[in-house]
Each structure stands twice: as C-alpha cells, then as structure tokens.
N, C-alpha and C positions, 0 to 999 in steps of 0.2 A: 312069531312066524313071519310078522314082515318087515321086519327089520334088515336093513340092505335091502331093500326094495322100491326104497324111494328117491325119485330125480326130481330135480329143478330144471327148470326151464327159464331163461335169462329174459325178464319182463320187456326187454328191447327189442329181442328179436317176434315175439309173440307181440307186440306192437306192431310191427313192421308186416308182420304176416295178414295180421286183422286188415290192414290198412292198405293193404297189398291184395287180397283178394277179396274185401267185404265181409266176409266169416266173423264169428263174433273171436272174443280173446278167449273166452272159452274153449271153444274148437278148436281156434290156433295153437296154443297149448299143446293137445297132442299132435297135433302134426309139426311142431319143432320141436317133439320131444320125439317123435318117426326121425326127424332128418338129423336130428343129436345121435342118437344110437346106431342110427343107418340103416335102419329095418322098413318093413311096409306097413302101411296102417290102414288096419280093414274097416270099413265103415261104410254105411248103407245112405251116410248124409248124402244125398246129391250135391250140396252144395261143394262141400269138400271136395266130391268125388271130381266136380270139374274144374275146381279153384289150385287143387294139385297134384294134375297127375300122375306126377312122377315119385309121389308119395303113398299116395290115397289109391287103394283098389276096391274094390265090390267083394263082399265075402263069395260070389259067384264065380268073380273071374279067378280071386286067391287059391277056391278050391280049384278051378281048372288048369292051373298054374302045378298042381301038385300032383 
C-alpha cells in the first residue's frame, strides 16, 4: 500500500534549513520535502510556524484557507 509513496529529501538542503533557521534536521525534512513538492505543511510546531512562513501554516489558518 505504500509503495510510491515514498520521497527523499537531499541531506544538503535539510542542512541548510536546520542551520538556516535553528529547527532540528528532523523538522527540516519536511519542510524541504513542503517546498520539494510545492505544497503547504501544516504543523502546530511554533517553531516551524515562524522559521517558515511561507511554507508552514497552522492547521487553523489551513482550515480557514478552505
């Protein structure tokens, strides 16, 4: 069942993100795997939420969005 359903994430740029806003590499991860596919990534981390907003929204504001 999940087969095709799995991405990579290039250890560089998931460097670059940690390093870039603090965030652990864990986190970063999916938010270069948000701006890889070009979608929004909903998450309640605050950290996230203000390290990238142009990726990262509130499942609050996502739902108001819709």
């Amino acid at each position: 069942m999940m087969t095709g359903g799995e991405y990579s994430v290039a250890s560089q740029q998931v460097l670059q993100l940690a390093a870039q806003s603090g965030c652990s590499a864990y986190d970063c991860e999916f938010v270069g795997l948000a701006q890889d596919l070009g979608v929004t990534f909903v998450t309640a981390d605050r950290q996230i939420l203000a390290a990238f907003p142009s990726v990262a929204v509130s499942p609050e504001s996502f739902v108001a969005r819709r």
